[in-house]
N, CA, C and O atoms as CSV, one atom per row, in Angstrom:
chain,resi,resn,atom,element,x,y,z
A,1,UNK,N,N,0.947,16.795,-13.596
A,1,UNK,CA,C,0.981,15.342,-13.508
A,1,UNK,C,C,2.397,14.850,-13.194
A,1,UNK,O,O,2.418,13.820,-12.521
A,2,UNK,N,N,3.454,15.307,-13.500
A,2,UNK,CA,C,4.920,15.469,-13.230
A,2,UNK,C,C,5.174,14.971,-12.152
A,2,UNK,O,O,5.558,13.817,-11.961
A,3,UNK,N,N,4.878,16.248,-10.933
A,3,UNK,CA,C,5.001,16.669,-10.311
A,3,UNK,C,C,4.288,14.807,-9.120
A,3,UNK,O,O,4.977,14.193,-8.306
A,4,UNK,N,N,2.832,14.484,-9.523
A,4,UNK,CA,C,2.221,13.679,-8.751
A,4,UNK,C,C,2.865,12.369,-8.765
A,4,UNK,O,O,2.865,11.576,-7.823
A,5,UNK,N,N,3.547,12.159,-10.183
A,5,UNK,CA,C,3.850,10.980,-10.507
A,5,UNK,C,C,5.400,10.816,-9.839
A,5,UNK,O,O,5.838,9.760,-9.383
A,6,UNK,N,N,6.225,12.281,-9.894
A,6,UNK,CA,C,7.711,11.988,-8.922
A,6,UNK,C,C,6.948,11.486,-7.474
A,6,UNK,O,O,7.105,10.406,-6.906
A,7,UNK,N,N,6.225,12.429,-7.135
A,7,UNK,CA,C,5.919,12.029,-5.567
A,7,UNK,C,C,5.511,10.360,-5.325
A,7,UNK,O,O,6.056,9.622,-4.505
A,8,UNK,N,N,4.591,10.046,-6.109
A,8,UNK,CA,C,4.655,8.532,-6.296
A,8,UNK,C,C,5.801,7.723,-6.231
A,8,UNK,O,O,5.801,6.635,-5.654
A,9,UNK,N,N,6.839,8.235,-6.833
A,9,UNK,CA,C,7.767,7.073,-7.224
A,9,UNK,C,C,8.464,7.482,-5.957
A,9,UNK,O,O,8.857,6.439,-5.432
A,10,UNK,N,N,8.769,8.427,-5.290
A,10,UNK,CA,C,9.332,8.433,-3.907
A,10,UNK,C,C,8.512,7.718,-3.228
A,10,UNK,O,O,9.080,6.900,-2.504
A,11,UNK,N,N,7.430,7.716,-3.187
A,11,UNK,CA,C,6.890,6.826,-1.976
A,11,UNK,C,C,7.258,5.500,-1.817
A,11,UNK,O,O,7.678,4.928,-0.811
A,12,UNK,N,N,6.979,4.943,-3.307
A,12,UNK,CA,C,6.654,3.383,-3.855
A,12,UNK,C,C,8.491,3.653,-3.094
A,12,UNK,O,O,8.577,3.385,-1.895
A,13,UNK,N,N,9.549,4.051,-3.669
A,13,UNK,CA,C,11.144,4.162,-2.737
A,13,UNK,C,C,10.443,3.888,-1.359
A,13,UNK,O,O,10.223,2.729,-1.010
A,14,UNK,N,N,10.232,4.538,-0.888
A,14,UNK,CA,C,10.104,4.564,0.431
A,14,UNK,C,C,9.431,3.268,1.082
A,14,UNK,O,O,9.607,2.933,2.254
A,15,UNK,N,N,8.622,2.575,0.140
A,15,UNK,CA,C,7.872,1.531,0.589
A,15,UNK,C,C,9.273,0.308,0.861
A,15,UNK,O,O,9.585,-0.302,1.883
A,16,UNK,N,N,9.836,0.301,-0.412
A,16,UNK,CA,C,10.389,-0.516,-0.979
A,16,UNK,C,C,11.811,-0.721,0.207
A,16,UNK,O,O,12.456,-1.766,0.124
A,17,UNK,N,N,12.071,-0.029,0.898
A,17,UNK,CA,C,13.522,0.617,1.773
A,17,UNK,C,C,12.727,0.077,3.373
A,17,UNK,O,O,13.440,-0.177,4.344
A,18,UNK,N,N,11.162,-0.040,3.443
A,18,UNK,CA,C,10.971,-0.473,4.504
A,18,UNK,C,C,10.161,-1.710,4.948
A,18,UNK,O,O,9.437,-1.904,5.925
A,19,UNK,N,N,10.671,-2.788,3.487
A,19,UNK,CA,C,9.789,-4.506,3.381
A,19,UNK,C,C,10.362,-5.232,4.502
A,19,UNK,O,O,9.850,-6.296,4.854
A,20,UNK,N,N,11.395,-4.745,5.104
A,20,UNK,CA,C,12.173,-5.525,6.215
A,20,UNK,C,C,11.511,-5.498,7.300
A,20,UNK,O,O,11.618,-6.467,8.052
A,21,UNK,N,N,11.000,-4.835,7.519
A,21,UNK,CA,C,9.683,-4.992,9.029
A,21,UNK,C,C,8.509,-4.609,8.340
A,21,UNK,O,O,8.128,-3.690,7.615
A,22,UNK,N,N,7.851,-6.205,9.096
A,22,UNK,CA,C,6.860,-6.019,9.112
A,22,UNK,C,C,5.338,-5.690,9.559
A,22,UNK,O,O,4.811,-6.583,10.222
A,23,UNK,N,N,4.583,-4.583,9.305
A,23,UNK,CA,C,3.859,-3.938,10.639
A,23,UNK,C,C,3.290,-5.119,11.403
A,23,UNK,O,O,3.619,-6.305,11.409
A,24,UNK,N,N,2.206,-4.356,12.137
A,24,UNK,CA,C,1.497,-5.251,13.073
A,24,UNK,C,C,0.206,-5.660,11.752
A,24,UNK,O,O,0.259,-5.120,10.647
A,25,UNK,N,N,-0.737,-6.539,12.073
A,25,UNK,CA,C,-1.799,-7.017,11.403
A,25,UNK,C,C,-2.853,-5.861,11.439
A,25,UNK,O,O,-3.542,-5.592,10.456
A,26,UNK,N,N,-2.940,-5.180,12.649
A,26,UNK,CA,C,-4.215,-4.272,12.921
A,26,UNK,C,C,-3.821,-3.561,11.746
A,26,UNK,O,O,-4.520,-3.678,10.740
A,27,UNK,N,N,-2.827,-2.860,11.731
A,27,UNK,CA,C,-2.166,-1.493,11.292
A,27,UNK,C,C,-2.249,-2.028,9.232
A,27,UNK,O,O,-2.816,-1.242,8.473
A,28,UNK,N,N,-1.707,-3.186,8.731
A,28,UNK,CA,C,-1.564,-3.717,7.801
A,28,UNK,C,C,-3.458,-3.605,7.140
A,28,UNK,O,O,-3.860,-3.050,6.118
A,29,UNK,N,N,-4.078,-4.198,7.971
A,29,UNK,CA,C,-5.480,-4.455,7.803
A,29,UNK,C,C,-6.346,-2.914,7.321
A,29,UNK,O,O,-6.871,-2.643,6.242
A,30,UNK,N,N,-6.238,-2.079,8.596
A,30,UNK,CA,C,-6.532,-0.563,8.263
A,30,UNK,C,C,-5.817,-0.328,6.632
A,30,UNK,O,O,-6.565,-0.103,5.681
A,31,UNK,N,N,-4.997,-0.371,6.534
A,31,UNK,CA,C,-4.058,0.511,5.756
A,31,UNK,C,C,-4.599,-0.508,4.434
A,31,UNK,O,O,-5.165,0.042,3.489
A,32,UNK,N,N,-4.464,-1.488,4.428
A,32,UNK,CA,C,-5.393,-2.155,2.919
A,32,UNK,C,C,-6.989,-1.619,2.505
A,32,UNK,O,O,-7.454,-1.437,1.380
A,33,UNK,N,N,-7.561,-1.460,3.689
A,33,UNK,CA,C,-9.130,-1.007,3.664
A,33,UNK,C,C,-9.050,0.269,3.293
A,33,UNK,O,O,-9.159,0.370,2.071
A,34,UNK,N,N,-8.921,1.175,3.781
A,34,UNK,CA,C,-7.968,2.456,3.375
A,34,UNK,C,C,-7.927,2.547,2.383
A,34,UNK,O,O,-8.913,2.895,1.734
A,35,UNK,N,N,-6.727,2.264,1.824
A,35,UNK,CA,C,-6.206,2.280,0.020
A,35,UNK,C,C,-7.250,1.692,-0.712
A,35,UNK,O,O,-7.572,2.293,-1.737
A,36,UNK,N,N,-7.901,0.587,-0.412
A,36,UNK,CA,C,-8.998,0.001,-1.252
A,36,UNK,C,C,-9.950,0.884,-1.936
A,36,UNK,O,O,-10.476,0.928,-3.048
A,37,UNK,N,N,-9.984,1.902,-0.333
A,37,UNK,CA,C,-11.732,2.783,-0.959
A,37,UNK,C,C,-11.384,3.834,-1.498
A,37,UNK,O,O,-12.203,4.409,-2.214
A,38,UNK,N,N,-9.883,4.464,-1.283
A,38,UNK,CA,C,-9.028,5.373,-1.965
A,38,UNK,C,C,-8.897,5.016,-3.152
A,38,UNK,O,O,-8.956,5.892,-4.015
A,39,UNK,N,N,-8.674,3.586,-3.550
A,39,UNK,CA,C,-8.483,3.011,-4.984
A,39,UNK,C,C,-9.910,3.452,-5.571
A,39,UNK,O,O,-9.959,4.062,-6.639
A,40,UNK,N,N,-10.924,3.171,-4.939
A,40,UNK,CA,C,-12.304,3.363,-5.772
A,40,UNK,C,C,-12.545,4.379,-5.978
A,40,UNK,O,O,-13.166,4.600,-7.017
A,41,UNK,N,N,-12.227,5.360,-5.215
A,41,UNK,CA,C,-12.666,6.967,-5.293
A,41,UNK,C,C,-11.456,7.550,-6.569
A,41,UNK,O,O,-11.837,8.331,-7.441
A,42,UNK,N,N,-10.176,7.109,-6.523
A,42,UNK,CA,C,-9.447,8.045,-7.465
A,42,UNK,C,C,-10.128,7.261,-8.916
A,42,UNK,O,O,-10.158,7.806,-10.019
A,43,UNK,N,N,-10.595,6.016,-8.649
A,43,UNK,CA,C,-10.776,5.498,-10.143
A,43,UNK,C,C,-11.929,6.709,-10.651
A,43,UNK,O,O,-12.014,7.397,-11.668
A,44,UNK,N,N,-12.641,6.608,-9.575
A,44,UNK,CA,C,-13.979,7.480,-10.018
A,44,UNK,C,C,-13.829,8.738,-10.635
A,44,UNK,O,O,-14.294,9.214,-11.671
A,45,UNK,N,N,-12.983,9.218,-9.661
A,45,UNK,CA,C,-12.685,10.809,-10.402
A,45,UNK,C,C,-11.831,10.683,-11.202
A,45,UNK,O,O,-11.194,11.736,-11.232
A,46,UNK,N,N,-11.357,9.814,-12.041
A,46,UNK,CA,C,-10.362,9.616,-12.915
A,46,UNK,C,C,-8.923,10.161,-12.667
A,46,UNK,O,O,-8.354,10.631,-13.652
A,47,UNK,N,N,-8.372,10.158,-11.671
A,47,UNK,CA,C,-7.159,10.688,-10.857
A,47,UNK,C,C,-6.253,9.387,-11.439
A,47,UNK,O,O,-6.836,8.584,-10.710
A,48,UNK,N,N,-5.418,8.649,-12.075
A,48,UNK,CA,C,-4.206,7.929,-12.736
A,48,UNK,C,C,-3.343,7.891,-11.613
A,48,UNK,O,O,-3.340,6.892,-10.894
A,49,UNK,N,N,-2.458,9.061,-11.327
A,49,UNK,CA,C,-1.350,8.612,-10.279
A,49,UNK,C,C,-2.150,7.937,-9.105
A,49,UNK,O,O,-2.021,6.725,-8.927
A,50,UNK,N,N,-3.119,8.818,-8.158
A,50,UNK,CA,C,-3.872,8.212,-6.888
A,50,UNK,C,C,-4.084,6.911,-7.818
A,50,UNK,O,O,-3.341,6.204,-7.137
A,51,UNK,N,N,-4.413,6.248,-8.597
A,51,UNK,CA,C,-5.396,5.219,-8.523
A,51,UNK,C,C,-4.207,4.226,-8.567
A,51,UNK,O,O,-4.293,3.238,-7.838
A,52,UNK,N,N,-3.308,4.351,-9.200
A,52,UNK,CA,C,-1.749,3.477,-9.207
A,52,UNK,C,C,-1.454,2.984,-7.699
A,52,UNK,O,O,-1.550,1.910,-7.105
A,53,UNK,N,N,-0.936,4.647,-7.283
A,53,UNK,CA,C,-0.089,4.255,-5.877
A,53,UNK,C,C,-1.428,3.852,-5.052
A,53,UNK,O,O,-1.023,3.229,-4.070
A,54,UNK,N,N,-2.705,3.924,-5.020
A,54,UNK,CA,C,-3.388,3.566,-3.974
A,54,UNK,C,C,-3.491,2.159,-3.889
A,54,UNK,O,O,-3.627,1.656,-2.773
A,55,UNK,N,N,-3.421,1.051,-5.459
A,55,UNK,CA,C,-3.950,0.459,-5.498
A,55,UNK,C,C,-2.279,-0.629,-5.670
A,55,UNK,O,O,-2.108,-1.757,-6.133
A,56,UNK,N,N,-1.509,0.171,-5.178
A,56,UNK,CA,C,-0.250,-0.176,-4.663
A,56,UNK,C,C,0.118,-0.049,-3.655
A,56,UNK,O,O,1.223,-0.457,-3.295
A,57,UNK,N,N,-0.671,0.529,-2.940
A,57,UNK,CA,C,-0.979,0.386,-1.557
A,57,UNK,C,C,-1.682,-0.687,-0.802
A,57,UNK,O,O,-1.349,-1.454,0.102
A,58,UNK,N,N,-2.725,-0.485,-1.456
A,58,UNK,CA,C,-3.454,-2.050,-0.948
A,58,UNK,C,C,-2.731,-3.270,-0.993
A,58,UNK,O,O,-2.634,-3.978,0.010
A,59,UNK,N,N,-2.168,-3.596,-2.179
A,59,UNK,CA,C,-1.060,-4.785,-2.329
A,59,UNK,C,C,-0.124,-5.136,-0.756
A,59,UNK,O,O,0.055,-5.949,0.151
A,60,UNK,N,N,0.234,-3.877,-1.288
A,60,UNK,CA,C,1.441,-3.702,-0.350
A,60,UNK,C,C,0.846,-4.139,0.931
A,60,UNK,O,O,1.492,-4.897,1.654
A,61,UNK,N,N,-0.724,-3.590,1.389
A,61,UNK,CA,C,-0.970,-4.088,3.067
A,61,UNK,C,C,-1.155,-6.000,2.573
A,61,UNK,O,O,-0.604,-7.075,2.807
A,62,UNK,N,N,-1.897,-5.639,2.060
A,62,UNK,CA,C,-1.980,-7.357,2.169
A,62,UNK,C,C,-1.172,-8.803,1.721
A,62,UNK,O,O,-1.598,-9.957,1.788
A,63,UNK,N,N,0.223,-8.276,1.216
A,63,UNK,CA,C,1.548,-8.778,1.258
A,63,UNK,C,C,1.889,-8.419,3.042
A,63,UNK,O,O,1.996,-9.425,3.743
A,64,UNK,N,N,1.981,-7.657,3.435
A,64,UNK,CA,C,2.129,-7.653,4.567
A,64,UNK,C,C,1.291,-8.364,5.494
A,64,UNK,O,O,1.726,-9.125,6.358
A,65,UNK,N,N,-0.038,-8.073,5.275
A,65,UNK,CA,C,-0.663,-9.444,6.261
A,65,UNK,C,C,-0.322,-10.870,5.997
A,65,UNK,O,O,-0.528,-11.727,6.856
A,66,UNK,N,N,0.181,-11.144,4.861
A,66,UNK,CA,C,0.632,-12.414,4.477
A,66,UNK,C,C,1.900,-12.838,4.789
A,66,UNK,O,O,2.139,-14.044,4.860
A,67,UNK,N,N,2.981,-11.774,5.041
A,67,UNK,CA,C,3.995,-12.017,5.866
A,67,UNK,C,C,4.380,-12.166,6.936
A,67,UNK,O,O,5.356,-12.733,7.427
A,68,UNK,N,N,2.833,-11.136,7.635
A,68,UNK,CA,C,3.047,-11.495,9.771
A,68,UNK,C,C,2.210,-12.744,9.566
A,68,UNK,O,O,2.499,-13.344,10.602
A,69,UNK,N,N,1.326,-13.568,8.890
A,69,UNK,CA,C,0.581,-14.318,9.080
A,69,UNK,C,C,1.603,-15.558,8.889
A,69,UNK,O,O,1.566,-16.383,9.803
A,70,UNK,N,N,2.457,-15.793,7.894
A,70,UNK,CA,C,3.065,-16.457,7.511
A,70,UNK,C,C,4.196,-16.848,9.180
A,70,UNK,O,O,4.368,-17.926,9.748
A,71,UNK,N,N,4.721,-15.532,9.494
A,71,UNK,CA,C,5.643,-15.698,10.524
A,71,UNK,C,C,4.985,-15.709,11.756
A,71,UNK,O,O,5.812,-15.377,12.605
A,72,UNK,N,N,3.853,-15.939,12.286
A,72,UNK,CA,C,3.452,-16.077,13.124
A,72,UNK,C,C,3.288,-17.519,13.053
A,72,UNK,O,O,3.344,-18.095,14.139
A,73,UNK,N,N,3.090,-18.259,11.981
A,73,UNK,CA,C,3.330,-19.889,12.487
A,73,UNK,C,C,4.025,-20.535,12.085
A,73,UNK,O,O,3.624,-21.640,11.721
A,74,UNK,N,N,5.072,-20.277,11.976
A,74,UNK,CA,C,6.202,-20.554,12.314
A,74,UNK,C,C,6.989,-20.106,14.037
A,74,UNK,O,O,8.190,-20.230,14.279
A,75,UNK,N,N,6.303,-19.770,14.683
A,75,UNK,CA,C,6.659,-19.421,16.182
A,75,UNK,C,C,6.098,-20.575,16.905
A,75,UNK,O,O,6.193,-20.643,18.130
């Protein structure tokens, strides 16, 4: 569990090092749907780290659709 939970916290780093761009909507959209059903499946099998970072994943896309959405009207 160590081991899953360092790899986590590098990622969530890694997320965190790249809020300055923001993807495209397609790519944001996939990647929330994605993590969503990833979120449901680790809940299921009772997996803790997957169900964290997945469901910190999803966030993460749809903060991002809310940020190209946001800056797109403003153009």
């Amino acid at each position: 569990m160590l081991v899953g939970v360092a790899g986590m916290l590098l990622i969530v780093a890694a997320w965190l090092l790249s809020l300055k761009d923001i993807p495209s909507p397609r790519l944001s959209a996939l990647y929330g749907v994605g993590s969503a059903l990833l979120t449901i499946h680790s809940i299921t099998i009772g997996d803790p780290v997957f169900s964290i970072l997945n469901a910190a994943a999803t966030a993460l896309a749809l903060t991002n659709l809310v940020r190209w959405f946001r800056g797109a009207k403003q153009l």
